[in-house]
C-alpha positions as CSV (number, residue, x, y, z in Angstrom):
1,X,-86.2,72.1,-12.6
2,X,-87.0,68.3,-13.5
3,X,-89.1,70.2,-16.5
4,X,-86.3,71.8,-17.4
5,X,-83.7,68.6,-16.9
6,X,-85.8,66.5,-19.1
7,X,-85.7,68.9,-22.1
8,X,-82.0,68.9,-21.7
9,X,-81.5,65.3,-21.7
10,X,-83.9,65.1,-25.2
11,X,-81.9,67.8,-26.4
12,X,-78.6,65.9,-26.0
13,X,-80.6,62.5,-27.9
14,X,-80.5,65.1,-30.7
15,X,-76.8,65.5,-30.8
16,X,-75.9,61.7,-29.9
17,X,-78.1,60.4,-33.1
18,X,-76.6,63.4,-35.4
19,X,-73.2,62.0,-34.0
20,X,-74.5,58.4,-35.1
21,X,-75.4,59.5,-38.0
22,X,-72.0,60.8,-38.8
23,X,-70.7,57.3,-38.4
24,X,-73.6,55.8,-40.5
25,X,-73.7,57.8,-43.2
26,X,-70.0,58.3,-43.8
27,X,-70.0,54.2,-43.9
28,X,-72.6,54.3,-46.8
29,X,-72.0,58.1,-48.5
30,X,-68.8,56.5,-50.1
31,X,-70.4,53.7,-51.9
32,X,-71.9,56.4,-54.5
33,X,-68.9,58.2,-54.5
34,X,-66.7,55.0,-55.3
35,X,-66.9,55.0,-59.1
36,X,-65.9,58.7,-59.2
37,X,-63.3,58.0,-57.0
38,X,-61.7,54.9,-59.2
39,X,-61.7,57.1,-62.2
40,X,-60.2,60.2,-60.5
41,X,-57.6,58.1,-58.5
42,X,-57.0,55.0,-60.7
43,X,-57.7,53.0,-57.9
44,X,-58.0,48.7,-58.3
45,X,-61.4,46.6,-57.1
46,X,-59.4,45.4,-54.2
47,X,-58.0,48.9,-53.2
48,X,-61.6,49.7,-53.7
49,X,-63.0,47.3,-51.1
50,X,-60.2,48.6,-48.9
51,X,-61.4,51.7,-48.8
52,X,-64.7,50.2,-47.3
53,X,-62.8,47.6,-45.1
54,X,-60.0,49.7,-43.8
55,X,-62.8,52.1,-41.8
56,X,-65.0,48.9,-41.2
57,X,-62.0,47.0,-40.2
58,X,-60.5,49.4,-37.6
59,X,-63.7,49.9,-36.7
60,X,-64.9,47.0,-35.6
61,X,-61.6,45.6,-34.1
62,X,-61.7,48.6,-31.8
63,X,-65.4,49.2,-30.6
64,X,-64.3,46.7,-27.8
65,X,-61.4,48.4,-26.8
66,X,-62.9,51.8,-26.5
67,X,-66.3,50.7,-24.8
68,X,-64.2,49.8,-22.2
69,X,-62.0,52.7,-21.9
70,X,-65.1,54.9,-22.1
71,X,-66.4,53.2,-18.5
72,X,-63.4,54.6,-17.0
73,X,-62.1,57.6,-18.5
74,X,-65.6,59.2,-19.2
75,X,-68.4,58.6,-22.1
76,X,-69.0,62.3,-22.9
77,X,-65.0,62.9,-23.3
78,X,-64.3,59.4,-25.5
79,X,-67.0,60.4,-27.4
80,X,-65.7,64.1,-28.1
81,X,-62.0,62.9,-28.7
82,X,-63.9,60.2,-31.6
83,X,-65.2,63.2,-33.3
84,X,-62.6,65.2,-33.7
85,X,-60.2,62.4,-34.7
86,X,-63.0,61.6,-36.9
87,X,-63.7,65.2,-38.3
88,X,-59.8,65.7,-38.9
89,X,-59.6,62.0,-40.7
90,X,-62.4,63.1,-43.0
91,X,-60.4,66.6,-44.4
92,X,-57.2,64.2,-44.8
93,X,-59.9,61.5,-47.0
94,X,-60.8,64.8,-48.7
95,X,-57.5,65.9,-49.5
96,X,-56.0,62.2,-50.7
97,X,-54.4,62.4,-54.3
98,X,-54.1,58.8,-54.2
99,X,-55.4,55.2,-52.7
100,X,-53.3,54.4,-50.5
101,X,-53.6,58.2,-49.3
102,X,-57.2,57.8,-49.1
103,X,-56.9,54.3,-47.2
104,X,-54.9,55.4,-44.6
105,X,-57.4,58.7,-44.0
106,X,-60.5,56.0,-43.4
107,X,-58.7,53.9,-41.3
108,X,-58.1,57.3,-38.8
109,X,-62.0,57.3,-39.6
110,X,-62.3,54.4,-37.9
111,X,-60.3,55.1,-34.7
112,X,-62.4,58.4,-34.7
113,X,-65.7,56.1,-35.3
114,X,-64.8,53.3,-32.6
115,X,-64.6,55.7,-30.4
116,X,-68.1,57.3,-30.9
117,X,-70.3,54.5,-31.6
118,X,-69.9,52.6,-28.5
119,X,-70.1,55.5,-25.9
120,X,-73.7,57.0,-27.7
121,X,-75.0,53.8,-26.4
122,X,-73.6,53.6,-23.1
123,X,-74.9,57.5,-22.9
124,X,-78.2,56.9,-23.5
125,X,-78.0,53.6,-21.1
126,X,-77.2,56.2,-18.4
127,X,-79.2,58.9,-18.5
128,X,-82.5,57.0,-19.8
129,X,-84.6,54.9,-17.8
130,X,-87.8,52.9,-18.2
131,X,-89.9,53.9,-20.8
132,X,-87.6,56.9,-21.7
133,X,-84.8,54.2,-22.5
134,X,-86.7,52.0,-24.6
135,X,-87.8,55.0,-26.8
136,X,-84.1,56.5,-26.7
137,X,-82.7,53.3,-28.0
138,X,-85.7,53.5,-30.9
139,X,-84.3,56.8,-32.0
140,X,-80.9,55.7,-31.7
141,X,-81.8,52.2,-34.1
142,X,-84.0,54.4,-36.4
143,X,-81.3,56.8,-37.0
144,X,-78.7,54.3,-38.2
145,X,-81.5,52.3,-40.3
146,X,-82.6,55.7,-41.8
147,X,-78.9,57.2,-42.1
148,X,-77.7,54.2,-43.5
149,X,-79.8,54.9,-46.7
150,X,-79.7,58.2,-46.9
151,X,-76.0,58.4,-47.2
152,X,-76.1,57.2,-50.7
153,X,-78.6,60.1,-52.0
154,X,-76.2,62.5,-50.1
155,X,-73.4,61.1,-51.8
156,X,-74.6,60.9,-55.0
157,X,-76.1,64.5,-55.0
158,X,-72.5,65.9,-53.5
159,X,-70.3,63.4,-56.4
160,X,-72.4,64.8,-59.3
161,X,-73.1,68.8,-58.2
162,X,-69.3,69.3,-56.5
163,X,-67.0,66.2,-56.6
164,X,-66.1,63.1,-54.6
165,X,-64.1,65.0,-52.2
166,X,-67.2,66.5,-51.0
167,X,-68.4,63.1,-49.3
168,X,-65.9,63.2,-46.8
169,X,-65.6,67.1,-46.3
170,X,-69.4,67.5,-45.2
171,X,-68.5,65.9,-42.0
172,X,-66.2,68.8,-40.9
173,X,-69.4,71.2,-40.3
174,X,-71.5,68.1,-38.7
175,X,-69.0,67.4,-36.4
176,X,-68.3,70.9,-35.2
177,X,-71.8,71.0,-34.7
178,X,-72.0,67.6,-32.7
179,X,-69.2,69.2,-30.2
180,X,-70.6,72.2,-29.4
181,X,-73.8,70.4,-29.1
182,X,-72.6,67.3,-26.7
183,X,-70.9,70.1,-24.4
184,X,-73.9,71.9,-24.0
185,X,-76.6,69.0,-23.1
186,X,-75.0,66.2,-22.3
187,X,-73.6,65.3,-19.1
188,X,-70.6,63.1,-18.3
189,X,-70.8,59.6,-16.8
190,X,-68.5,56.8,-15.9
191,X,-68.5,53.1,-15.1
192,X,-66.3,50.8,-13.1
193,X,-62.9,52.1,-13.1
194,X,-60.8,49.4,-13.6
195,X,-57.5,48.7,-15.2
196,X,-57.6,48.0,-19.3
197,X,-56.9,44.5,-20.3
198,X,-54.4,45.3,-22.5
199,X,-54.0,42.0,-23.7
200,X,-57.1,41.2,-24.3
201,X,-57.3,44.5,-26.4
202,X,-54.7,43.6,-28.5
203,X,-55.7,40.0,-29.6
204,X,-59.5,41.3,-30.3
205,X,-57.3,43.2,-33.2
206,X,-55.1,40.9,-34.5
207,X,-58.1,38.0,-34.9
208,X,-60.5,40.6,-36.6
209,X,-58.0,42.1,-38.7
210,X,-56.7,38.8,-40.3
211,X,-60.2,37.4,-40.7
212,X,-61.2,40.5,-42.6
213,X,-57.6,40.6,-44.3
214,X,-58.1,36.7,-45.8
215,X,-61.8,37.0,-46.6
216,X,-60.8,40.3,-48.9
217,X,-57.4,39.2,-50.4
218,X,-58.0,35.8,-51.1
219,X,-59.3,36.1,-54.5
220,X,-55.9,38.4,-54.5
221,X,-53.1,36.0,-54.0
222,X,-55.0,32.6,-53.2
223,X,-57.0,31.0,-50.6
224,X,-54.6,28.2,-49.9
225,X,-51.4,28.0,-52.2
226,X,-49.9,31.6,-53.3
227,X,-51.2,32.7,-56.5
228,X,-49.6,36.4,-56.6
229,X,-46.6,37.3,-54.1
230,X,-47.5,40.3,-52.2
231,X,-44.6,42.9,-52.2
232,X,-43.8,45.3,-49.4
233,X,-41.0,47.7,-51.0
234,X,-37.7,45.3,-51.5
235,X,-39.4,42.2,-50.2
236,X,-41.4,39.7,-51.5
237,X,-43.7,36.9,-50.2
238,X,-41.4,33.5,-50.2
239,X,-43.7,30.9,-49.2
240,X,-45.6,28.6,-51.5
241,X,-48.4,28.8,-48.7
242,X,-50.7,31.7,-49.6
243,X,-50.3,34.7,-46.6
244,X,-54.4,34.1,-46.7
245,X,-54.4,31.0,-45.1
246,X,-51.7,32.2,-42.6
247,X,-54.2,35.5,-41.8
248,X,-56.8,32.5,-41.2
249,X,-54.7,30.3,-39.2
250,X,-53.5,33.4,-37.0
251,X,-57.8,34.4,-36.7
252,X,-58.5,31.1,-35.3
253,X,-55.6,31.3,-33.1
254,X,-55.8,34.5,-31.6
255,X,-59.8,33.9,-31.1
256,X,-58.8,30.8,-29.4
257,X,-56.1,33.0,-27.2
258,X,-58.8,35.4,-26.8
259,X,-61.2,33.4,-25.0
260,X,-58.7,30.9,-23.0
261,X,-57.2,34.8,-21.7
262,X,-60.2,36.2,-21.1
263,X,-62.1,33.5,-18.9
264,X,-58.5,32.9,-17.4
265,X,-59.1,36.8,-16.3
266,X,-62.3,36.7,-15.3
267,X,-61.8,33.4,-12.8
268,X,-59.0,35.8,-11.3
269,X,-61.2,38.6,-10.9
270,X,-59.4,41.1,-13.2
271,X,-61.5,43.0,-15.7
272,X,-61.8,41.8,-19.7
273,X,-62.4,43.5,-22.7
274,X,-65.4,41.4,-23.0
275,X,-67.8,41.4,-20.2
276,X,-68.3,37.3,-20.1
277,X,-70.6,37.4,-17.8
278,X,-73.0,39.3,-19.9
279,X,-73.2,36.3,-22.0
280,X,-75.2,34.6,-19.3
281,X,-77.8,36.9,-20.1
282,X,-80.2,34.9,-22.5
283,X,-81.6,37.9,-24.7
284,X,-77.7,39.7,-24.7
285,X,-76.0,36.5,-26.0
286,X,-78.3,35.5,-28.4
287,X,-79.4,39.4,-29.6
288,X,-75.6,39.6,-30.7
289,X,-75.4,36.5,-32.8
290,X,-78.8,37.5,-34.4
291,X,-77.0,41.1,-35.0
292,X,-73.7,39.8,-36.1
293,X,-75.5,37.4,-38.8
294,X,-78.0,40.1,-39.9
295,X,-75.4,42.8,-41.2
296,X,-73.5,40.1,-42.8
297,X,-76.4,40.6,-45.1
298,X,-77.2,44.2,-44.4
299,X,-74.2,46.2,-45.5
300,X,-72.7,43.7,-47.9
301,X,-74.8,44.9,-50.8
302,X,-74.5,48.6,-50.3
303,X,-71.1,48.0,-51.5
304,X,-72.0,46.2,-54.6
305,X,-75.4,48.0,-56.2
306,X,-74.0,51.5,-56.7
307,X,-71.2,50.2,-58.9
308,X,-73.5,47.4,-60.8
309,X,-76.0,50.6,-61.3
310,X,-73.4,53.8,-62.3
311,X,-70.9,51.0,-64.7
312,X,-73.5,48.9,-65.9
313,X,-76.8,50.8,-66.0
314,X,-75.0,53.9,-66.8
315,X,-76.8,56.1,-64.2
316,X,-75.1,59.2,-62.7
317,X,-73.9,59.4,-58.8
318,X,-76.8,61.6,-58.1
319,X,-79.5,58.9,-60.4
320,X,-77.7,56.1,-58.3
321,X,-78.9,58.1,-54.6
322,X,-82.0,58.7,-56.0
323,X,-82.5,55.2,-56.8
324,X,-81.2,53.8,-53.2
325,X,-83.2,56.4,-51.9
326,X,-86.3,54.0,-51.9
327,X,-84.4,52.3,-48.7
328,X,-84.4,55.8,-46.9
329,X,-88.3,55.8,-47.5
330,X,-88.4,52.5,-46.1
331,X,-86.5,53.0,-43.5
332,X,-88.5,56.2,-42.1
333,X,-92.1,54.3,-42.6
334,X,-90.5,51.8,-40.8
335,X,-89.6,54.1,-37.9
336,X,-93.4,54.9,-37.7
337,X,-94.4,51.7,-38.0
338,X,-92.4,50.2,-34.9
339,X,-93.3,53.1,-32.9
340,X,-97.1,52.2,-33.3
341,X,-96.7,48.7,-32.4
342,X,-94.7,49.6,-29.3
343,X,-96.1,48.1,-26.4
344,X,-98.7,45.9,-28.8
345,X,-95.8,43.7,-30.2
346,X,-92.9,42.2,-28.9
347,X,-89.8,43.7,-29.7
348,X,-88.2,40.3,-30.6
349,X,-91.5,39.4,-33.3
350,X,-90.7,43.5,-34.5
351,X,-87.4,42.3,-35.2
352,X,-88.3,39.2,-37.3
353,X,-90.8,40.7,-39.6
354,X,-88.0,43.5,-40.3
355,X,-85.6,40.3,-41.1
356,X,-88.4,38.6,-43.1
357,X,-89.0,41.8,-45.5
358,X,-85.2,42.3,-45.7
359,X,-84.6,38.6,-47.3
360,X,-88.0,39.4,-49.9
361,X,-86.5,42.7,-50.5
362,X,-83.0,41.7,-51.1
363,X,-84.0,38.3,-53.4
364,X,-86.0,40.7,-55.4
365,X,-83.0,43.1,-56.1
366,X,-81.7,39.7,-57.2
367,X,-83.9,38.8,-59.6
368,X,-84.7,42.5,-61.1
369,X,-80.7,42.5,-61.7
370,X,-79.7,42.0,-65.7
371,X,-77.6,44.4,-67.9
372,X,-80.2,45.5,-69.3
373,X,-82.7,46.1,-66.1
374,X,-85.2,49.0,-65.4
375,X,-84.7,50.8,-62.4
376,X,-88.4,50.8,-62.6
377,X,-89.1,47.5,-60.5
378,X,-85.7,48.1,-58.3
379,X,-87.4,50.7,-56.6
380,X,-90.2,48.7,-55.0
381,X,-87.8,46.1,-53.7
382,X,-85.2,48.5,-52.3
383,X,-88.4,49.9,-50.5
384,X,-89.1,46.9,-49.1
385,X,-85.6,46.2,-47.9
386,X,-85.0,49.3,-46.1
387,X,-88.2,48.4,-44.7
388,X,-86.9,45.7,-43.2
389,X,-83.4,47.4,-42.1
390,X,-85.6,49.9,-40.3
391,X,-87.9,47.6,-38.5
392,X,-85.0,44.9,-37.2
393,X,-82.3,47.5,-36.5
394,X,-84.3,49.8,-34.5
395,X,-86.0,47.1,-32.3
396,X,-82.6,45.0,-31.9
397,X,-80.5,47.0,-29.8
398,X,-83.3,47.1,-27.3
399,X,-83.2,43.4,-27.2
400,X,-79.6,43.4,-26.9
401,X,-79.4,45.6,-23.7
402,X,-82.9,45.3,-22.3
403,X,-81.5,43.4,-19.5
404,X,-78.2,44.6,-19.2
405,X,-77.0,46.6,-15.7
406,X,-76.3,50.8,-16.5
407,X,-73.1,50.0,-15.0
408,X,-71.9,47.6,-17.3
409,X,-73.3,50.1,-20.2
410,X,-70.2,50.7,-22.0
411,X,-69.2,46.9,-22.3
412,X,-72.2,45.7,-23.1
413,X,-72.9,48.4,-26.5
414,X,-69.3,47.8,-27.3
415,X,-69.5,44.4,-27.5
416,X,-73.3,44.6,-29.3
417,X,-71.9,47.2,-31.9
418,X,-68.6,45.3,-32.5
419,X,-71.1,42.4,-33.6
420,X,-72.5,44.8,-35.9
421,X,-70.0,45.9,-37.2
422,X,-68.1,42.6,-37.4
423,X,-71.3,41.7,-39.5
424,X,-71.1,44.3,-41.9
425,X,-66.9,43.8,-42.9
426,X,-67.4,40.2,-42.7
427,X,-70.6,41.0,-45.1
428,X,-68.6,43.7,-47.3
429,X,-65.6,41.0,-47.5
430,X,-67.7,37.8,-48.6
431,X,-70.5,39.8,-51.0
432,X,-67.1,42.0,-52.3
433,X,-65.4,38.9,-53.2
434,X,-68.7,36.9,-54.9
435,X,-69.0,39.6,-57.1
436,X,-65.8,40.3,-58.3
437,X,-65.2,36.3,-58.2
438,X,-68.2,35.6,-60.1
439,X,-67.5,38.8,-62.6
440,X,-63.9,37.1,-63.3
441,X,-65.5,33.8,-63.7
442,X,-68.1,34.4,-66.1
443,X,-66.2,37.2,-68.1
444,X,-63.5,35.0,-68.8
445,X,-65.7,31.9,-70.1
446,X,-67.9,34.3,-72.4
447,X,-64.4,35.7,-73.9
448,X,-63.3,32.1,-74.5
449,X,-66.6,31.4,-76.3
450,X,-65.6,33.8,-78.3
451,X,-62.7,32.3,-79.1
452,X,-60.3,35.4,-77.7
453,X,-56.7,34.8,-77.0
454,X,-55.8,34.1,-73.6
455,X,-53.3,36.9,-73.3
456,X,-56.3,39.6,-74.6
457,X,-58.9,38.1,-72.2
458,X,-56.6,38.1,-69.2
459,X,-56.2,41.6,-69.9
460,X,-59.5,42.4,-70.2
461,X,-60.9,40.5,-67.4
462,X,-58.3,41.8,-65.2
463,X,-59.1,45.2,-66.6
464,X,-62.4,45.1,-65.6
465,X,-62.1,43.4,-62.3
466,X,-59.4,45.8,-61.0
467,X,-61.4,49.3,-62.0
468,X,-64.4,47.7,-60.2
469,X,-66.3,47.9,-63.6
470,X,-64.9,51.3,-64.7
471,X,-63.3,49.6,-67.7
472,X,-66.7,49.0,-69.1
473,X,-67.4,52.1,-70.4
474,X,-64.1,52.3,-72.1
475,X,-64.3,49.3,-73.5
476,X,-67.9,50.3,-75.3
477,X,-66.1,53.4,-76.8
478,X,-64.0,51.2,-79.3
479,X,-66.5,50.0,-82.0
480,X,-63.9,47.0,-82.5
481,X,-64.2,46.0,-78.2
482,X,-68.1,47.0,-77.8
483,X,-69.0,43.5,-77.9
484,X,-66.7,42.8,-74.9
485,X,-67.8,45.4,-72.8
486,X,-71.6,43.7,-73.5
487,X,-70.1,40.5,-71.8
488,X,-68.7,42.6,-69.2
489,X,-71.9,44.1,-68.5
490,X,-73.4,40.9,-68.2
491,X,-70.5,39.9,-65.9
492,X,-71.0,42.1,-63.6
493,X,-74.9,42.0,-63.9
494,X,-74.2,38.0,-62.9
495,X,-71.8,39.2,-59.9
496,X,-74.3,41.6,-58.5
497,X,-76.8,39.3,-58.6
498,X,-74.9,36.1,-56.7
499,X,-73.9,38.8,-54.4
500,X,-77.7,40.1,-53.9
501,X,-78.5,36.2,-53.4
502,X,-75.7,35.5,-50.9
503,X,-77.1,38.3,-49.0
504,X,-80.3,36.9,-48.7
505,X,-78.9,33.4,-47.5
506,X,-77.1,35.5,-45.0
507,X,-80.5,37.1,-43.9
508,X,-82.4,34.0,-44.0
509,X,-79.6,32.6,-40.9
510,X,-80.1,35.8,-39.3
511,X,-83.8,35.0,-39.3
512,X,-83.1,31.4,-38.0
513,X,-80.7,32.7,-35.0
514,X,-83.5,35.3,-33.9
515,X,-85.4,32.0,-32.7
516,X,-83.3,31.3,-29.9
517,X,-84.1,34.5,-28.5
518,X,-87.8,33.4,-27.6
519,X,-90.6,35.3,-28.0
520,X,-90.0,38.3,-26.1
521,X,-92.0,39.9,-23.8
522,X,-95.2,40.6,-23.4
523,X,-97.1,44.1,-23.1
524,X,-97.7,43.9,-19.1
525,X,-94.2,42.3,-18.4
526,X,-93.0,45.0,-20.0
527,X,-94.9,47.6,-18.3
528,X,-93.9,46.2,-15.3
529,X,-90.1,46.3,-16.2
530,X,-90.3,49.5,-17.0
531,X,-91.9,51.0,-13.6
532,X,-89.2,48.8,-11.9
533,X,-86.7,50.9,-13.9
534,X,-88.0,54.3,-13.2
535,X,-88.1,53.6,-9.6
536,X,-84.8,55.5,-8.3
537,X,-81.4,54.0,-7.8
């Protein structure tokens, strides 16, 4: 009977890291597909990162919200409602015929997402203990490290052999699959049940989404004083002071509400969307500023090398996933590789070895990068990089939660993945903006060397910002702009690589915040930890 129990709980790890890898490699599959997708829809570079940001976005404002509701209404049912929501989104992505179409299709995705990733934590808190957790939670980091670079092969191979559309409709099959699979082996569980804090819920949204919102559309209509009125139907912007540094000014504000509400609910013994008290825990508080600061770096440049690659380098989608599939490789050694030093190592040291061959891995991208680059040496640093993805994301969560009560679960991998997350759109806005920044800036001074009219370099510039680098391949089929579209090339090149750099400065803080967290602990302590947590509640 135990025999039998034990298969069944393995058997539902399977379906809880397929469903994570839903999430994962929907976040990454649409990087490949995004150059097919500008030319088909005519989409802009900022309508472009919006298609990133609107899933990240919703995503991580909500990963609080619904690791909270999870505790209370059940992990196994908020988890099932995310993939359905999630499945249904992706058919409506599939079916969009134009941008805005498609952006309000991902950010259903990530309502349908928020309320996956969280709960197939708090799951696998439940139902593993001791030894079994820790190597649960290894599956569970290894899948996202692994997913997140085999979404781009995926999507390139679907973009090319079918079209774009395919990247979103090959979730419909996985998430039947997930469903039927979660109802068979997985069992429900619940935490404390306790009333939502509503408010709380509410200003965690409004302080994410305005920080993401300024970071992205500042370039757009100005960090400080209004450079382009936005327009919503009949009305227009009025103010001279840019709506970005009102977005900021209501971030800051509803961050300070945030906390001041929060501790003001905790003194009064009423529940928060933010377990405080977990933040007395040394190796939770710390883990999720090393997290946060890590996928600023992580995910940024997923966004950025699959368009450098297919509009400069003139690779195909499916050449582009071959390409990034280097970081799968690494990702999967990786895997191996912490699994062997398990018990040897301490997690925490694990961790910042994965961090250290990210920030080699990701400066080397940067200084392969040029317009006129071999995808020769790219391959060896992107193999290094996912190297490092695999190592520190598999080994981080476990330091995160290692010390965090079962019934606090849902909370506590909310809050962990919303750091995550919060990382990886703060990551996608500030690496999206540096290289389309960078692009503008050095396009437009290599057009006025040339001594082109203002009017005809705006044009251009704006031409090739807008399409994300699709108007560089247009621009080479006209004898009398070729030479344009080599400075474009070499604009974007430059973006790329300042974006590849940032990354690695992001990394290298990362690496810098992992020191707080000590240095772990050691083989026997852990042994010892572990019997403690297989005795029976």
């Amino acid at each position: 009977m135990l025999q039998q129990a034990s298969r069944r709980r393995w058997a539902g790890l399977v379906f809880i890291s397929v469903a994570v890898a839903l999430i994962i490699v929907d976040s990454t599959i649409v990087n490949v597909s995004t150059p097919a997708i500008v030319d088909d829809l005519g989409i802009t570079s900022s309508e472009v990162q919006w298609v990133q940001e609107a899933y990240t976005l919703v995503f991580a404002s909500l990963l609080l919200v619904f690791g909270s509701l999870a505790d209370r209404w059940g992990r196994r049912r908020m988890l099932l409602i995310g993939v359905v929501i999630f499945t249904l989104a992706s058919i409506g992505a599939a079916i969009a015929s134009s941008g805005g179409a498609l952006i309000a299709a991902r950010l259903v995705q990530g309502v349908g997402g928020a309320m996956m990733l969280p709960t197939t934590l708090s799951l696998l808190n439940a139902t593993f203990r001791g030894r079994e957790r820790a190597t649960a939670f290894a599956v569970w980091g290894s899948t996202i490290g692994g997913m997140a670079a085999v979404g781009p092969l995926l999507g390139g191979w679907l973009t090319t052999a079918f079209s774009w559309h395919w990247a979103f409709l090959i979730n419909v099959p996985l998430g039947i699959a997930i469903v039927v699979g979660v109802l068979l082996t997985v069992d429900e569980s619940r935490g404390a049940a306790e009333p939502i804090d509503v408010v709380g819920a509410v200003l965690s949204v409004v302080t994410v989404g305005a920080l993401v919102f300024g970071l992205i559309e500042g370039r757009t209509y100005g960090w400080l004083l209004t450079d382009r009125a936005p327009t919503i139907g009949d009305w227009t912007w009025p103010w001279s002071v840019s709506p970005v540094a009102v977005a900021f000014v209501i971030a800051a504000a509803g961050l300070a509400a945030f906390i001041a509400w929060g501790r003001q609910r905790r003194r009064a013994g009423r529940s928060t969307v933010i377990a405080f008290g977990l933040f007395r825990i040394p190796s939770f508080r710390n883990g999720n500023i090393a997290a946060l600061v890590v996928s600023l770096g992580e995910f940024g440049l997923i966004l950025a090398l699959p368009l450098w690659l297919q509009f400069v380098l003139g690779f195909e989608a499916v050449q582009t996933g071959l390409i990034l599939l280097a970081l799968a490789i690494g990702s999967f050694v990786a895997s191996g590789l912490a699994g062997a030093l398990s018990g040897r190592v301490a997690p925490v040291w694990i961790v910042r070895a994965g961090i250290v061959a990210e920030i080699i891995g990701v400066a080397a991208v940067g200084l392969v990068i040029a317009p006129d680059a071999s995808w020769v040496p790219l391959v060896p640093a992107l193999f290094v990089y996912g190297l490092g993805v695999g190592l520190a994301t598999a080994q981080l969560t476990g330091v995160v939660l290692a010390d965090v009560p079962a019934a606090e679960g849902g909370q506590a991998s909310g809050t962990q993945s919303t750091a995550r997350q919060l990382g990886a759109a703060l990551g996608i806005a500030v690496l999206g903006t540096v290289l389309f920044s960078t692009t503008s800036a050095v396009l437009t001074a290599s057009l006025d060397e040339r001594g082109i009219p203002a009017a005809q370099r705006d044009q251009v510039v704006t031409a090739v910002v807008d399409s994300a680098g699709g108007a560089i391949a247009g621009l080479a089929g006209s004898p009398q702009t070729a030479p344009l579209a080599e400075d474009a090339r070499a604009a974007f090149s430059a973006g790329t690589k300042y974006a590849s750099f940032t990354a690695a400065g992001f990394l290298a803080v990362g690496l810098l915040a992992t020191l707080s967290l000590g240095s772990g602990r050691q083989p026997d302590d852990d042994r010892a930890r572990d019997a403690e947590a297989a005795e029976p509640a």
